[in-house]
N, C-alpha and C positions, 0 to 999 in steps of 0.2 A: 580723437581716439577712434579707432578702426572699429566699426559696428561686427559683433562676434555673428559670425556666420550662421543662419539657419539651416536646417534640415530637415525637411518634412518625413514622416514614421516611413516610407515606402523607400527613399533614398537613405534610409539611418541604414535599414536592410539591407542593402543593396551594397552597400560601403560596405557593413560588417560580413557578407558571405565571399565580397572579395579578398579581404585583408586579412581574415581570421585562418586557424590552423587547428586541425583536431587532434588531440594528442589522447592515448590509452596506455596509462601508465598502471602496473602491476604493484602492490603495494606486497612488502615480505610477509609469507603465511604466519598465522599465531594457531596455536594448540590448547586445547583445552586437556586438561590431564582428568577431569571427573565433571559430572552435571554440574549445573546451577553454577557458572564461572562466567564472569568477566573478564570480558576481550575488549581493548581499546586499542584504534588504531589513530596516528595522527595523520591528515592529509596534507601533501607538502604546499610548502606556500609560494605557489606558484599560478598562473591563470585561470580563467574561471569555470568553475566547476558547472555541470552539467547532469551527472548520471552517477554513480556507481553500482559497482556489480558483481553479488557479493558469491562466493564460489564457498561451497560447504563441502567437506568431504566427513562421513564419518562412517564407523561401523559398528556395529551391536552386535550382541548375542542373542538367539533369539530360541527359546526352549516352546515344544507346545506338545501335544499326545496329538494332532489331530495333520499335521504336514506343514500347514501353514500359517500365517496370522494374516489376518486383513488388514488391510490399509486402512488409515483414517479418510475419510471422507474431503479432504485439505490435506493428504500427507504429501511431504512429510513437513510441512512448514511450522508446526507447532513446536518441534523441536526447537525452535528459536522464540525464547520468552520475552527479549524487548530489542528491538533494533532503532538506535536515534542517531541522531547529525546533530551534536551542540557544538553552539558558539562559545566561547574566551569568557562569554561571560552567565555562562550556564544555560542559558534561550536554548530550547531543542526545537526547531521548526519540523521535526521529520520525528516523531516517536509513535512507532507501531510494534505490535505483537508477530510474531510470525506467522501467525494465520491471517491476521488484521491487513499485511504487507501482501499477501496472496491477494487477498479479496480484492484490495488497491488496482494490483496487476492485472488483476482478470480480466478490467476493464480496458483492455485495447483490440487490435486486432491479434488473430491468432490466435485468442487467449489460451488455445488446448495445449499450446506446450510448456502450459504451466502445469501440466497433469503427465505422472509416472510413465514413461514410456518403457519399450517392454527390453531397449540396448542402453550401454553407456552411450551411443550417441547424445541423446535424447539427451533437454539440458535438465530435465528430472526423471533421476531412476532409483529407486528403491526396491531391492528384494525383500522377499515377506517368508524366503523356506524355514523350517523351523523342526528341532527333533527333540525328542525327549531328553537327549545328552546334552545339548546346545550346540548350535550352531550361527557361525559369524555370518553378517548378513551386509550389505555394502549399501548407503545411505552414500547418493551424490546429485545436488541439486546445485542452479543458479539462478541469482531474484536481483534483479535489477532495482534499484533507490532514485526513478526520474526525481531528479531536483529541480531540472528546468521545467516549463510548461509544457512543450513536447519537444520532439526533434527537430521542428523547424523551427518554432519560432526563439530568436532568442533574447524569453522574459523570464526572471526568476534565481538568473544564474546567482551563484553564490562565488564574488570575489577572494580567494584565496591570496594573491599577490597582495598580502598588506601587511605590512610588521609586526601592527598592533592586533592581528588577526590568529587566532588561533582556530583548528575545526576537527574538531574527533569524532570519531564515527567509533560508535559501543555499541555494543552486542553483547546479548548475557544470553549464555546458553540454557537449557532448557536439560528436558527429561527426552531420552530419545524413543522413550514408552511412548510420545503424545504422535509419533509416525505411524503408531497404529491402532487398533481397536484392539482390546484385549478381551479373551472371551473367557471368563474365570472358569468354565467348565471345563475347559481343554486344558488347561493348568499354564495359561500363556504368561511367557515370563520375557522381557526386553530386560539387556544389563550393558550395559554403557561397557567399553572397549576403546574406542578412541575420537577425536573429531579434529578436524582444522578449520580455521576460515581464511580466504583469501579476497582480496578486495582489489577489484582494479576499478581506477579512476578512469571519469571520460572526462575531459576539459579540452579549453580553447585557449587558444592567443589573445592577447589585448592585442588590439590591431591601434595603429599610431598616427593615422590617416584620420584630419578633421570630419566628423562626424561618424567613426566607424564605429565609435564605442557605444556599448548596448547602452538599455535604458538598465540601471539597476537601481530603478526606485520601489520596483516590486516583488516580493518575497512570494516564496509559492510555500504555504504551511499543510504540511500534512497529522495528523493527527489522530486521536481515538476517545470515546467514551464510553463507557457501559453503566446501563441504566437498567433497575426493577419495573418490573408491573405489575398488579395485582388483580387486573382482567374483571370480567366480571361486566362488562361495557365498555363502554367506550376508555384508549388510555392516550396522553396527552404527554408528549414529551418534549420539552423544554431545549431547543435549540441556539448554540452561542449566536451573538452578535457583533457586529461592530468587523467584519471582516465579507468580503465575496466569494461566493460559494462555487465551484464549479464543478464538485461533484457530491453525493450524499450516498452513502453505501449502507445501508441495513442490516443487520444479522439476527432473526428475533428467533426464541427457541425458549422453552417451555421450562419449569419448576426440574424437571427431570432432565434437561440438557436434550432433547430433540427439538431438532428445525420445525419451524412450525411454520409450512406449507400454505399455498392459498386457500384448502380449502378448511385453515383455523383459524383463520380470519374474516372475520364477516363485515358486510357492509367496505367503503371503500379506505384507500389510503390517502390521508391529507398533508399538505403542506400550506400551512395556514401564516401568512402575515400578518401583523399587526390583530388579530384576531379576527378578523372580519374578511379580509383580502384572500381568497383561497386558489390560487394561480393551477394546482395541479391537484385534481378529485379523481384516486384511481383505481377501479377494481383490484385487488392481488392479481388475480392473473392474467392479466391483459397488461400489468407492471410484467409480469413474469415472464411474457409472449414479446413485448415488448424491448428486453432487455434480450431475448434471444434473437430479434429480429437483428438486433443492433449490431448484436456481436458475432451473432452466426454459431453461437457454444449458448445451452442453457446453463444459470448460472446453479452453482449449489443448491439444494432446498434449505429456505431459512433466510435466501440471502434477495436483498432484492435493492434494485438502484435507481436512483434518479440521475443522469450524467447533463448538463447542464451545456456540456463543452462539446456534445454530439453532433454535428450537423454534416451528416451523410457519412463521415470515417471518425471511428472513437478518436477524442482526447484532440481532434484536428479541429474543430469549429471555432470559429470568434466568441464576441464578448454579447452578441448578442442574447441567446436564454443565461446568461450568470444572473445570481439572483444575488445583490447587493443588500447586503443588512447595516450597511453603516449607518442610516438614519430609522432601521425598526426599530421600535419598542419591544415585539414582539417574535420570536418566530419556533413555529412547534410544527410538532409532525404526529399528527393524528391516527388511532388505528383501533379497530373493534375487537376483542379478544372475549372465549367463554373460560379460560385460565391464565392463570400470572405466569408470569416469566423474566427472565432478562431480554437487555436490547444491547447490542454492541452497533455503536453510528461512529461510521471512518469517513474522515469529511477531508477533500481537498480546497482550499481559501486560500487568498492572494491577498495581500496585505500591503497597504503603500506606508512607505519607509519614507520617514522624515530627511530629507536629503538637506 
């Protein structure tokens, strides 16, 4: 019997960036006719998936005494209440909020054209004029869903091309109030008018050529939680395990819904192993300085990150700082507060698949 060929991870690349083929398919728009609706789309079952890239168009009415309304702080991405990628067999490895999905994005290069530009060029624009009689306002934004681990390497993709394979990508829209800050003195009023979503697919070819095909033992999970604290000292939050971490994204903010900034936080921030193991001990704002050095954009207030996958250009680094919890017991994230609050932790983890 003919011994099956090897190929070492650097020639498996090499075959796959010769053989493979990028393809950007446009999936038909869907409409939402009123808030709080459900949009499903099916993705064809063809090559392997990579990216989508989700195109929002909608418009409001926007009434106020005062000329204008403000943006929200993350507008207008709240307008979108849950964005997932499930599988045939209801598994969502991709389920975020649409602020949750910004904060995600933030973290690459360029992050600033995730923020309202002032033309439709701009791939987010959001008007904010507003009159006492009402007036329509034009909400148009677009947010990419990486699937793979980035644009080079290819781990993570999600096989389309399988019979038994089904992949819906749902979106449940939202309140198009959450695009802006409302100031009840000014009598600010947002009234829903219309919306669409459109989705185009990024995928590859199976390439056919001994060793060209990826590794698809590894799932790339994106995800969310949100958790209470009741401050007061130190607060200790319970981090999942049994998966590899490569990014950990924070949102912490107070009883009253404001960002709570480094200086309401005292003492440092931890990321504690097994209870004893404490790899990364970090003042708030040197995380804070940190995270702008990285990205070149500071990040929100409230919001603050550890990227694991950093190593000189976002989201491009190796395997080297991932922090593997498949054999902790333990792992939490530490942080000193003199008020309670909520925590929202968007975590990206890689997951090996029983092949």
């Amino acid at each position: 019997m003919a011994q099956k060929e090897q190929f070492s991870i650097a020639e498996r690349a090499a075959r796959w960036a010769k053989a493979t083929r990028q393809y950007q398919q446009t999936i038909p728009s869907q409409f939402a006719s009123q808030e709080n609706m459900q949009l499903e789309f099916q993705l064809p079952k063809t090559r392997l998936l990579t990216r989508i890239f989700l195109k929002v168009k909608a418009v409001a009415t926007l009434k106020s005494s005062s000329g204008t309304i403000q943006r929200d702080a993350m507008s207008p991405y709240g307008i979108l209440d849950r964005v997932e990628l499930i599988m045939n067999n209801g598994f969502a490895p991709y389920s975020l909020s649409g602020k949750e999905l910004f904060m995600y994005n933030v973290i690459r290069q360029n992050p600033e054209v995730l923020l309202p530009g002032p033309s439709r060029q701009h791939m987010n624009y959001v008007e904010n004029v507003a009159t006492t009689a009402g007036k329509d306002n034009e909400i148009s934004f677009m947010i990419p869903l990486p699937v793979s681990l980035n644009e080079r390497d290819p781990i993570g993709m999600v096989l389309l091309q399988n019979p038994t394979s089904n992949v819906t990508l749902s979106v449940r829209v939202g309140e198009l109030a959450k695009a802006y800050k409302l100031n009840p003195s000014n009598n600010d009023q947002v009234t829903f008018k219309s919306l669409s979503i459109t989705p185009m697919v990024e995928a590859y070819s199976i390439p056919t050529i001994p060793g060209g095909q990826p590794d698809l033992s590894v799932l790339k999970l994106v995800n969310s939680k949100m958790d209470s604290f009741s401050g007061g000292g130190q607060n200790t939050l319970s981090l999942d395990i049994g998966t590899i971490y490569r990014k950990l994204i924070f949102y912490i903010e107070d009883k009253d819904g404001k960002p709570m900034t480094p200086q309401d936080i005292s003492g440092n921030m931890q990321l504690v192993l097994n209870q004893a193991d404490t790899p990364y001990d970090i003042q708030p704002d040197l995380l804070t300085h940190l995270n702008h050095m990285q990205l070149g954009y500071p990040l929100p207030e409230g919001m603050y990150c550890f990227d694991f996958s950093y190593q000189g250009i976002p989201n491009m680094g190796g395997s080297r700082d991932y922090v593997d919890t498949e054999r902790l017991t333990e792992f939490w994230f530490r942080f000193n507060t003199s008020k309670g609050g909520k925590i929202i932790v968007v975590k990206e983890t890689l997951s090996r698949l029983q092949m």
